[in-house]
C-alpha positions, 0 to 999 in steps of 0.5 A, a space after each residue: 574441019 575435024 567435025 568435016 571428016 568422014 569419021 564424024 558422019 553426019 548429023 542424024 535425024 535423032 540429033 535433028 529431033 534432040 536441037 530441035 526439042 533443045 530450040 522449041 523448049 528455050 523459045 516456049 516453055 522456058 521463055 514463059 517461065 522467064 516471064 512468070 519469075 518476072 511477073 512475081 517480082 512485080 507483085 511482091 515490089 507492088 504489094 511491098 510499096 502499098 504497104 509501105 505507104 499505106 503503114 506510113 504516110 506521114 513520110 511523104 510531104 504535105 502536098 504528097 500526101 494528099 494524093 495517096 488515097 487516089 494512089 493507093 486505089 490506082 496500084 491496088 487496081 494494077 495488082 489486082 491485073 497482075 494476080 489475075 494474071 499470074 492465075 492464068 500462068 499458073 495453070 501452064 507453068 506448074 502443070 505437073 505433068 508438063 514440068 515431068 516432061 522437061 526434066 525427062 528431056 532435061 536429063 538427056 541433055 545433061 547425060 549428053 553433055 556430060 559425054 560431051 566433057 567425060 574423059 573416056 566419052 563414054 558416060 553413062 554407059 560407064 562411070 563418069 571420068 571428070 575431064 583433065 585441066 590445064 596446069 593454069 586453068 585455061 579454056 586450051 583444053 575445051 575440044 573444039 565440038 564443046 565450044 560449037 554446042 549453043 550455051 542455052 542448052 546447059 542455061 535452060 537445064 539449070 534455070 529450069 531446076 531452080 525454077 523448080 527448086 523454088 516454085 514446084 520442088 516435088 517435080 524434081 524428085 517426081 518418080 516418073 523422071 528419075 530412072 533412066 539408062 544405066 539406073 543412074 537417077 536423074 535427082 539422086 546421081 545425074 544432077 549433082 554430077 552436072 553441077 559437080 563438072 561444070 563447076 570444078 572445070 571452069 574453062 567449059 563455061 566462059 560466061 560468068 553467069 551460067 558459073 553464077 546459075 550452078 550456085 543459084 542451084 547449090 543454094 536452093 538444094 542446100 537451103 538453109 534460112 538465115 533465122 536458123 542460123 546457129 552455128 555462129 563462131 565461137 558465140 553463144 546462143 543462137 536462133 529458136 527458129 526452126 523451118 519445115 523445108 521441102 524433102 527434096 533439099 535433105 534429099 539433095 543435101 544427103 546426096 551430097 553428104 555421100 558423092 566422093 567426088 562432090 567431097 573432093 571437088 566441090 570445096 575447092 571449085 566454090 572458092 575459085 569461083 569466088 575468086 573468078 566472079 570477081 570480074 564478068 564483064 557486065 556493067 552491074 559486075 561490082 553489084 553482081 558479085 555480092 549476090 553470087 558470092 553470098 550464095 557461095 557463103 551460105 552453100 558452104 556454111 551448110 556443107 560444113 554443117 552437115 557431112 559428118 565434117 567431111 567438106 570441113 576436112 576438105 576445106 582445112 585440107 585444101 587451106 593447109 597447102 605449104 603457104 609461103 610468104 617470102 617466096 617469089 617463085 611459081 606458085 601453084 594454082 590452087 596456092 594462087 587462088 587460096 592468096 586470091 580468096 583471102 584477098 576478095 574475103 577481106 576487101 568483101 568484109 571492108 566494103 559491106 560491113 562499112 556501107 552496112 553500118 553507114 546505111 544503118 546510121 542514115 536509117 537511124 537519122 531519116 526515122 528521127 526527122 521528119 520533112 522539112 518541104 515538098 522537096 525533102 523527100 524523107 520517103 524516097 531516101 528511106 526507102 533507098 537506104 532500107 533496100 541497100 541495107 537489107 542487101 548489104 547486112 545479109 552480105 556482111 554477116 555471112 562475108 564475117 562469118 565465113 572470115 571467122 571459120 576459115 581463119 580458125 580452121 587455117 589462120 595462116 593464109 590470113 597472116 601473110 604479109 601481103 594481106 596481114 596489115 589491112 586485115 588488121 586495120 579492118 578489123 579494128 576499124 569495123 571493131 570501133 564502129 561496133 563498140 565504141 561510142 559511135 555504136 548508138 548510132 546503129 540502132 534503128 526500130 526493129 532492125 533484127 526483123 526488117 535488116 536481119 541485122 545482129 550486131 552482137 553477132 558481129 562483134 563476137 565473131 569480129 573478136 573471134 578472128 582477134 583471136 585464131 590469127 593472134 593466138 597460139 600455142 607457139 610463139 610463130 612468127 606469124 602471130 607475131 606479125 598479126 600483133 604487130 599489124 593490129 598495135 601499128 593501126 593508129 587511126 583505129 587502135 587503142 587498148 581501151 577499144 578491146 576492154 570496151 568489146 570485152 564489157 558487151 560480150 560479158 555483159 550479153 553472155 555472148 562467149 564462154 569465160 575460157 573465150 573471154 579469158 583468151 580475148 584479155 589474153 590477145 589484148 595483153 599481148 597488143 599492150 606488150 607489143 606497141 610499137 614505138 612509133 618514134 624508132 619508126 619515124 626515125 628510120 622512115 626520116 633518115 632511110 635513104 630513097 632507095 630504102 623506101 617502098 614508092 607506093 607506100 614510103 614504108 622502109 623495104 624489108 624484103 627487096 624484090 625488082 618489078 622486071 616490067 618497070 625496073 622499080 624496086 618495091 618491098 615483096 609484101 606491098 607489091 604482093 598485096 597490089 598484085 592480088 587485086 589488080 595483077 599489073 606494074 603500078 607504074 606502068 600497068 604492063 601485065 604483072 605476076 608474082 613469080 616474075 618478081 626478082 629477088 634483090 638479096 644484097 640489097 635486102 642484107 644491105 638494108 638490114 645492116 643500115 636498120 641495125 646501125 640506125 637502131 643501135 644510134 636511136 636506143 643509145 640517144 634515148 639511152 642519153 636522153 633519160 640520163 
């Protein structure tokens, strides 16, 4: 009814023409694009498969086997279709001129929706004013007229610039497109303010995946090969590689370097995607999430690396928030997301470090064995553990990496109590698959080449969180409880476990000798702290009931009363359950932290009942040794 005021008017033949553009773009050149994109992953997974059988035959059984020449004549047949095709479709899609055409119009349609969104709805004509957001982040804020635009409008803009990014990344910086109204440069200004706004607003997107399609952008302009890789934490040495990449991505890059509000947004915005991902409501949203999350990884080691430390002050700044961990009061947004991110960045390294190293075991047995009958298919199963291996590998090493930077620029987020105790049985557990006697079973023929896999890289940077979350200059309470949380992990634990990690990374020059000597330092003080799993026991056995936590029958330190069931539950195990699915566990009714009460009698109960318990086992094992 707002947009049926006379106020409005109506809409002219100007804004018929912009739709009307906006329409034939999407059905025609950006349909034909989709297509071509599609057509090359056929002819990379065709040639991918010739060369594979063609290298190894003697992966497929016998009665297979002999059909392959007729096969590989009758693929090669198929590719050579396809490439002539691809051909044809080159001289439409990567026709300079026409790509500078779209980006004309694409750049009105990003200043248009810009104006759209902009504070003052006055841009470009005046600086951009990034729009205000709701306290929680909500869509309550969107204007009614942004919700009725179609979604391909933004959609088109951004698969057109990767495509270009990718395919044809000289059209992007192309001078014929770059000047516009008000001097604004369509590369240089407009594109990374567009980027910028729709990421640090994310209720003015609703669909997942166009959020997911803005990193796809970041990634490719910010570009950085993984073979290049030599920022490794706390690792010496590092790849010799060193690619020419187009001018376009130091453009873009020192573009970024120098925009105020990319410094002061952009940070913050890719971790609460990281966050949000989380769910999109596909049914491949498991799998998706990885994808989108590694871009967000790589796009973020390339903004610390560059920037003259700026993004990496921005992130410390953003992680240095007040972090508390007794609290059961409103928190914050960002505070939330912060507790929501360290929650996805170790559940992200659990999952991809175990099915890397499983698939890498699986490798290592099917390339030892060859089949037994026709129905052994060796080939099949390979081809399907080398495939999820190289996803899941390249995950991994990012997901840790980041895992290692972020715990030493701001360790306390990572030592909270909700999350302190599964990091720590993590890292140990991942630490014994690494170096313990098991590790041999990790090696597979060319595995740097075919995986990217390094695992001496892992375990130094594995040993690196040991370290900033063990270690302090202070005896805080927080280094404190990350020793205890490592010592308790009986399943994984041992002290033999870190003098085996000590002799690699000595023995493949991997750490200075002040980090080896910190790493002995760590392992010396898990020593002294080993906790005597008998006064455990012996508290569990004898603590009434009420005393114990219901989910995981651990004594209850800091009492707090779950309001939509009634249940008491300790504050660090309710919390920890609430970062991954925010419902009751007994009843599934909507559940957040600061609807979480506090119980201090019955917490000052407990403590007096520990205290007399404790005093009864010391004076027992007093009488014992006498």
């Amino acid at each position: 009814k707002k947009l049926e005021t006379p106020e409005a008017g109506a809409p002219s033949f100007i804004a018929d023409c912009f739709f009307a553009t906006a329409s034939a773009l999407h059905i025609g050149p950006m349909a034909t694009i989709g297509r071509y994109k599609n057509l090359l992953k056929s002819i990379g997974r065709m040639r991918s498969e010739i060369k594979r059988f063609a290298a190894s035959p003697d992966l497929l059984a016998p009665a297979q086997r002999a059909s392959l020449p007729v096969l590989l004549e009758r693929w090669k047949g198929q590719l050579k279709d396809m490439e002539r095709e691809k051909i044809a479709l080159d001289a439409h899609v990567l026709d300079p001129r026409r790509l500078s055409s779209i980006l004309v119009f694409y750049r009105f349609v990003m200043c248009f929706l810009l104006r759209q969104v902009d504070a003052h709805r006055a841009f470009p004509q005046q600086p951009f004013a990034m729009p205000d957001e709701s306290a929680d982040g909500s869509e309550a804020s969107v204007p009614d007229a942004w919700r009725m635009l179609p979604e391909f409008l933004i959609e088109d803009v951004i698969d057109f610039v990767v495509f270009a990014a990718v395919h044809v990344p000289e059209a992007l910086t192309d001078s014929t497109a770059q000047v516009g109204h008000a001097g604004l440069r369509t590369f240089d200004d407009v594109l990374p303010l567009f980027i910028i706004t729709f990421l640090a607003r994310p209720a003015l997107l609703s669909n997942p995946h166009l959020k997911s399609h803005l990193v796809d952008v970041l990634h490719m302009l910010t570009y950085r090969d993984p073979r290049e890789n030599d920022d490794h934490v706390d690792t010496l040495g590092g790849s010799l590689a060193r690619l020419q990449y187009h001018p376009s991505v130091e453009r873009f890059q020192a573009n970024l370097d120098a925009n105020q509000t990319a410094r002061h947004y952009l940070v913050p915005a890719l971790l609460r995607l990281y966050v949000d991902i989380e769910r999109t409501g596909a049914s491949s949203q498991f799998y998706d999430k990885f994808n989108v999350r590694y871009y967000i990884a790589r796009t973020l080691r390339s903004l610390w690396a560059r920037g003259g430390g700026s993004y990496v002050a921005t992130t410390q700044h953003f992680f240095s928030q007040q972090h508390s961990t007794a609290s059961t009061g409103s928190v914050s947004r960002d505070l939330h997301v912060i507790e929501q991110f360290v929650a996805r960045l170790m559940t992200d390294t659990t999952y991809l470090l175990d099915e890397s190293l499983s698939k890498l075991a699986l490798i290592h047995e099917l390339e030892h064995r060859a089949p037994q009958d026709a129905e052994d298919n060796v080939a099949d199963r390979l081809q399907e553990a080398e495939r999820m291996a190289t996803t899941y590998v390249s995950l991994a090493h990012e997901t840790v990496h980041m895992l290692a930077f972020l715990s030493r620029l701001s360790p306390r987020p990572f030592q909270a109590g909700e999350v302190v105790g599964r990091l720590a049985a993590m890292l140990n557990y991942n630490l014994k698959q690494l170096a313990g006697p098991k590790c041999a079973s990790l090696r597979v023929r060319d595995m740097k080449e075919r995986f990217a896999f390094n695992p001496r890289v892992l375990l130094s940077e594995l040993t690196s969180v040991y370290m900033h979350l063990g270690l302090s200059d202070d005896a805080s309470p927080e280094v404190s409880r990350f020793v205890s949380a490592v010592v308790e992990d009986d399943r994984s634990y041992s002290p033999q476990l870190f003098a085996d990690a000590y002799a690699i990374l000595e023995r493949w020059s991997l750490k200075s000798p002040e980090s080896l000597r910190r790493l002995l330092a760590f392992a010396g003080k898990c020593k002294e702290a080993k906790v005597d799993s008998r006064l455990v026991e012996f508290l569990e056995d004898r603590a009434p009931e009420q005393y114990l936590d219901p989910l995981l029958a651990s004594l209850i330190t800091e009492p707090v009363r779950l309001p939509t069931s009634g249940s008491i539950m300790d504050l660090a195990v309710i919390k920890g359950q609430l970062l991954s699915d925010p419902r009751d566990p007994f009843n599934r009714a909507k559940l957040t932290v600061d609807m979480l009460e506090p119980m201090p009698e019955l917490k000052k109960e407990i403590a007096e009942w520990r205290s007399r318990m404790e005093a009864e086992y010391y004076s027992a094992q007093n009488e014992e040794v006498i």
